[in-house]
C-alpha positions in Angstrom: 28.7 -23.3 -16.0 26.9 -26.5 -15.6 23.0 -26.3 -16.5 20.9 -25.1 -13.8 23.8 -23.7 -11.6 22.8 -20.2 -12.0 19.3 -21.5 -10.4 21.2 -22.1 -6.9 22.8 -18.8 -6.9 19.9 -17.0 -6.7 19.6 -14.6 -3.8 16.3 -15.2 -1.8 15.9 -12.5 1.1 12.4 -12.0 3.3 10.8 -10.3 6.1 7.4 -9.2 7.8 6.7 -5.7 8.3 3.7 -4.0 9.9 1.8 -1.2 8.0 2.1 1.5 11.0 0.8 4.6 9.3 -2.9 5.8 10.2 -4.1 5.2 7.0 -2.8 1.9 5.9 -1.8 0.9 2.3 -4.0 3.3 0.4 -3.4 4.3 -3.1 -0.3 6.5 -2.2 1.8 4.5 -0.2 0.9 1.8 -2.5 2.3 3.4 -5.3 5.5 4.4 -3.3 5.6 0.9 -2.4 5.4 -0.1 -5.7 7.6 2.6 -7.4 10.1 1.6 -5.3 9.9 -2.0 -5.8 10.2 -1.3 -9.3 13.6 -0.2 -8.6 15.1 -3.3 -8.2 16.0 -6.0 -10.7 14.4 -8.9 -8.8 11.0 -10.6 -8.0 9.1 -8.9 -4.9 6.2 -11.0 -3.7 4.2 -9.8 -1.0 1.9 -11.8 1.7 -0.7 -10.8 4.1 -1.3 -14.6 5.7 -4.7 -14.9 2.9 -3.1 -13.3 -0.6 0.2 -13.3 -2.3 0.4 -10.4 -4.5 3.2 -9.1 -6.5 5.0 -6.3 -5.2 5.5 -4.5 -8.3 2.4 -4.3 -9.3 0.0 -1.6 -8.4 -3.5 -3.4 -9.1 -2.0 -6.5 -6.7 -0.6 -4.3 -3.8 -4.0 -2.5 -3.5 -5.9 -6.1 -3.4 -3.9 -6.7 0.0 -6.6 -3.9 2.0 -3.6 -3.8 4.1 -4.8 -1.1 7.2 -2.7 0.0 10.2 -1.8 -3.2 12.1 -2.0 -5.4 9.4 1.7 -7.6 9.0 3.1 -8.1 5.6 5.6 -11.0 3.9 8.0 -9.0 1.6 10.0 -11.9 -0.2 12.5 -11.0 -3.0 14.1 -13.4 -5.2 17.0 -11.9 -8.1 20.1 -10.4 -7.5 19.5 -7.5 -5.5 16.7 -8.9 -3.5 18.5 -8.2 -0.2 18.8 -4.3 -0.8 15.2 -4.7 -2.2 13.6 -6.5 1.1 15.7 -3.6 3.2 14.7 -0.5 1.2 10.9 -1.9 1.4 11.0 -2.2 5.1 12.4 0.8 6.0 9.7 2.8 3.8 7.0 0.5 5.5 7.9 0.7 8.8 10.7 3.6 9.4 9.7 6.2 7.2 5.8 5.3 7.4 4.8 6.1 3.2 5.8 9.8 5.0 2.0 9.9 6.3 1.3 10.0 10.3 1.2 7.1 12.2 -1.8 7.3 14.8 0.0 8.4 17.7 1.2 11.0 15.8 -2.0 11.9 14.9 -3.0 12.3 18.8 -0.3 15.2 18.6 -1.8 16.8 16.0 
């Protein structure tokens, strides 16, 4: 393999999500985020339009302040970065970090 061809094959997947549970990204869905970030074997960055944090890092995550409303860049780089970006946005905006989202908390 010629040098710098494994560069080119890396797999670069992205897409914005918005943080829909009541509560936003406080320390528990942060550290689900992360832990399952953590999961993959690539490199998560994560964007809120003012910080770029990285995604498998607890500290980071929690600097993002992220609360309901607020849209997020998940970018992944590596070889698994497309099961990566779709596993993050389903627990973002799908399963909601398994906390209410506020019209569920109307219900309530």
């Amino acid at each position: 393999m010629p040098a710098g061809e494994g560069a080119l094959s890396k797999t670069v997947c992205e897409t914005m999500v918005q943080i829909r549970n009541a509560d936003g990204l406080h320390m528990r869905p942060a550290m689900q985020f992360v832990d399952a970030a953590n999961q993959f074997d690539c490199d998560i960055i994560v964007s809120n339009g003012e910080n770029r944090v990285d995604g498998k890092s607890i500290m980071q995550i929690s600097m993002l302040a992220a609360t309901c409303g607020t849209r997020l860049k998940i970018k992944a780089e590596g070889q698994d970065a497309e099961k990566a970006v779709n596993a993050l946005q389903e627990l973002v905006e799908q399963k909601h970090f398994d906390e209410p989202t506020p019209g569920d908390q109307k219900k309530l």
